[in-house]
PyMOL CGO cylinders between C-alpha atoms (Angstrom):
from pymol import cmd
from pymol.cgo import CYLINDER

trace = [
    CYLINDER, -27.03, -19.68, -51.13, -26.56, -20.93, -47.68, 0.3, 1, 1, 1, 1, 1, 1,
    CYLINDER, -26.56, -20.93, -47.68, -24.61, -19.61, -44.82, 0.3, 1, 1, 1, 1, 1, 1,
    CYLINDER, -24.61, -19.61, -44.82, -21.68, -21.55, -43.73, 0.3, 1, 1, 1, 1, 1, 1,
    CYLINDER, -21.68, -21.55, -43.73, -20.76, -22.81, -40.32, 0.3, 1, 1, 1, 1, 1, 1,
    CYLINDER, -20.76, -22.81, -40.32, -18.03, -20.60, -40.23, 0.3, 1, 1, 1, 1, 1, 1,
    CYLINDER, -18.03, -20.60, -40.23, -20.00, -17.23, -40.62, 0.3, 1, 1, 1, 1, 1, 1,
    CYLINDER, -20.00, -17.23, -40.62, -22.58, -18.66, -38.07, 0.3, 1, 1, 1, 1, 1, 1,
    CYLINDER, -22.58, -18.66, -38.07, -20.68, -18.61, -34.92, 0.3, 1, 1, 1, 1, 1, 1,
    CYLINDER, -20.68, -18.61, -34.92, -21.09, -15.73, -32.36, 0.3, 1, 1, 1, 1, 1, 1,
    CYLINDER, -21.09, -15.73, -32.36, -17.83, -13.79, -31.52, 0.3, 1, 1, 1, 1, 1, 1,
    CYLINDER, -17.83, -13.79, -31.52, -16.80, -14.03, -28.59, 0.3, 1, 1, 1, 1, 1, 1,
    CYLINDER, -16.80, -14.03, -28.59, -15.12, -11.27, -26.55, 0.3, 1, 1, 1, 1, 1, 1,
    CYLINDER, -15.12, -11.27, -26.55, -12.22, -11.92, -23.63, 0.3, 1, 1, 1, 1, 1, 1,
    CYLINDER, -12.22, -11.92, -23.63, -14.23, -11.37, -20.16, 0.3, 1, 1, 1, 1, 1, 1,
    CYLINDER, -14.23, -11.37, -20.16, -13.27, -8.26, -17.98, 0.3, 1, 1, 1, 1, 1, 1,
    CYLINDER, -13.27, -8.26, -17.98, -11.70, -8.03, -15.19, 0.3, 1, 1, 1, 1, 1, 1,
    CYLINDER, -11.70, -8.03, -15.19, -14.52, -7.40, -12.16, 0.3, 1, 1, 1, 1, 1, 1,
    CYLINDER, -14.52, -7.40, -12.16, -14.33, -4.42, -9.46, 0.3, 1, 1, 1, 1, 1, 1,
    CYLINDER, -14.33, -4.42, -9.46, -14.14, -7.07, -6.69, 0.3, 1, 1, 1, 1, 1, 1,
    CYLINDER, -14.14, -7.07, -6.69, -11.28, -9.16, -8.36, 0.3, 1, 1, 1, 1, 1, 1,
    CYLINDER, -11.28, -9.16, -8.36, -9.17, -6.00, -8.40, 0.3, 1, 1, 1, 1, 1, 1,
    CYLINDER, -9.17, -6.00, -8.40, -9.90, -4.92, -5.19, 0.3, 1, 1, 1, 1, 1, 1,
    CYLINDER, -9.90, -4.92, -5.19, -9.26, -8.08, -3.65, 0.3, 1, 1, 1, 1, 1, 1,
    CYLINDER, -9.26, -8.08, -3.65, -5.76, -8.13, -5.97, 0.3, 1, 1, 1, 1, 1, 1,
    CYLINDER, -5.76, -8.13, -5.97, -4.33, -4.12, -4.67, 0.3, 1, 1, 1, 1, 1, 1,
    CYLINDER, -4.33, -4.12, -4.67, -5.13, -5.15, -1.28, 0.3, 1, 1, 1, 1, 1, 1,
    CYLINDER, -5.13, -5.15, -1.28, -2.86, -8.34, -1.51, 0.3, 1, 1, 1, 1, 1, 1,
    CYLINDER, -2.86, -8.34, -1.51, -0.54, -6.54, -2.96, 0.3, 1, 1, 1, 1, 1, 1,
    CYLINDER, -0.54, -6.54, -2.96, -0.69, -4.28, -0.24, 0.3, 1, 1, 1, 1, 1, 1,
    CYLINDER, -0.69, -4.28, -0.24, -0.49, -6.34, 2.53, 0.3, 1, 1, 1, 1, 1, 1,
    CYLINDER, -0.49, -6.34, 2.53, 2.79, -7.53, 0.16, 0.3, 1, 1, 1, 1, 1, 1,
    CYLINDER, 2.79, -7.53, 0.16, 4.26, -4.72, 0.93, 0.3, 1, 1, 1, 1, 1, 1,
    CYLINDER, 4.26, -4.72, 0.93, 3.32, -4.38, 5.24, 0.3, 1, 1, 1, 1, 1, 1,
    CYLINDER, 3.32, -4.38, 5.24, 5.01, -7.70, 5.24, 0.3, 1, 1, 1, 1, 1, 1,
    CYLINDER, 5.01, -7.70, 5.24, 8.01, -6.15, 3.69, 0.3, 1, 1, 1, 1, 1, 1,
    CYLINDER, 8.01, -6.15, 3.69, 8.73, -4.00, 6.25, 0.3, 1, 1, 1, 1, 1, 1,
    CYLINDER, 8.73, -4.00, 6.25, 6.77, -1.07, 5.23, 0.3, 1, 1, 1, 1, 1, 1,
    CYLINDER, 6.77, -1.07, 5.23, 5.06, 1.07, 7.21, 0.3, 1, 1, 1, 1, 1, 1,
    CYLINDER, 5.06, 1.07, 7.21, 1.46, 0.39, 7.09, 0.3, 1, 1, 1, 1, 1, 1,
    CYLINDER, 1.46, 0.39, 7.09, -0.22, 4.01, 7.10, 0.3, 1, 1, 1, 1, 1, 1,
    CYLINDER, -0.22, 4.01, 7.10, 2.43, 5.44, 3.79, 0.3, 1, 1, 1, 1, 1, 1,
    CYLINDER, 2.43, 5.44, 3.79, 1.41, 2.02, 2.17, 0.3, 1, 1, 1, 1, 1, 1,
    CYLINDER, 1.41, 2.02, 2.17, -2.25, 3.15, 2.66, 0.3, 1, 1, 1, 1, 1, 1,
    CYLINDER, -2.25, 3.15, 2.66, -1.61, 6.60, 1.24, 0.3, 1, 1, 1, 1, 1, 1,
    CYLINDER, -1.61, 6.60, 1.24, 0.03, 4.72, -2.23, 0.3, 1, 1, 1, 1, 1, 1,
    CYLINDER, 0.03, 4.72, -2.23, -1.53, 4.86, -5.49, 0.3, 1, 1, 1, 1, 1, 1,
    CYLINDER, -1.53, 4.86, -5.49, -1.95, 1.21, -6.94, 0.3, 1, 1, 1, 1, 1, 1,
    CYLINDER, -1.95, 1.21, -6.94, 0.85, 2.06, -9.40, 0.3, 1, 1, 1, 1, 1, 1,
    CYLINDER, 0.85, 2.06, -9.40, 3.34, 2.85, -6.90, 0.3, 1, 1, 1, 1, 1, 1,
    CYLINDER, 3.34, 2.85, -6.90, 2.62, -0.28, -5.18, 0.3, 1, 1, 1, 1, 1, 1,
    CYLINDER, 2.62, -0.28, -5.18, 3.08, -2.50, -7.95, 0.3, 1, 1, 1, 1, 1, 1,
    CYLINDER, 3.08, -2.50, -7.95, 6.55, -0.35, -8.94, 0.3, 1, 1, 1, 1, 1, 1,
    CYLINDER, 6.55, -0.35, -8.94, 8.04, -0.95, -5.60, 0.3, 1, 1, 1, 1, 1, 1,
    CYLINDER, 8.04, -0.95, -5.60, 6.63, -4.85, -5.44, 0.3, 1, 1, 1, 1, 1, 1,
    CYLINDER, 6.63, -4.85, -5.44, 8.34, -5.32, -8.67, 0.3, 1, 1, 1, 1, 1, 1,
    CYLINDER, 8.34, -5.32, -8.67, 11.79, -4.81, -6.77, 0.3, 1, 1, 1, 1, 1, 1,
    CYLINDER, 11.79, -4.81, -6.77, 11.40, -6.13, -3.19, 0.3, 1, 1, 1, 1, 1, 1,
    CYLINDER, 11.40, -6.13, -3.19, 14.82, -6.18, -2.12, 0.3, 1, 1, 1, 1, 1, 1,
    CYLINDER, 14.82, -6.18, -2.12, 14.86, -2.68, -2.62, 0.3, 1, 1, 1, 1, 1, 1,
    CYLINDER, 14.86, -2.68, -2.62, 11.68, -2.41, -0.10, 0.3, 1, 1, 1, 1, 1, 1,
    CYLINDER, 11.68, -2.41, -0.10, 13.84, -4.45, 2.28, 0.3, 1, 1, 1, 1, 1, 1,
    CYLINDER, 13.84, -4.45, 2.28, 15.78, -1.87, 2.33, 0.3, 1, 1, 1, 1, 1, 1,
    CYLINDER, 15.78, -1.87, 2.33, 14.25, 1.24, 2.01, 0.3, 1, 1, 1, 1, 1, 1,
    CYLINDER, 14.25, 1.24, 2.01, 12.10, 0.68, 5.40, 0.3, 1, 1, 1, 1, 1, 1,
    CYLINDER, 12.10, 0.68, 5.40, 15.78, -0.24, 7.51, 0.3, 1, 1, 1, 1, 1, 1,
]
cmd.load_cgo(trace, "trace")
């Protein structure tokens, strides 16, 4: 009995996401948030969670740093 095609192809798994990429990606979003208005040194002492909660409302980061 032979093997079909279909049993013969590799599987193939979805890449992961590399230490540089995110890196790169939490400090863009933190220079986001400088550009907001926030001050730069309690954006520096953020976990990458709280930055992406307050980037996901900006106009709220507007005015939080008035």
């Amino acid at each position: 009995m032979r093997l079909k095609r279909k049993f013969q192809k590799t599987h193939l798994t979805r890449p992961r996401k590399g230490g540089a990429a995110k890196r790169r990606r939490q400090n863009d979003q933190k220079k986001r948030l400088v550009a907001l208005g926030m001050d730069e040194e309690t954006v520096r002492k953020m976990s990458p969670r709280e930055v992406l909660t307050l980037l996901k409302y900006p106009l709220k980061v507007k005015g939080q740093s008035e």
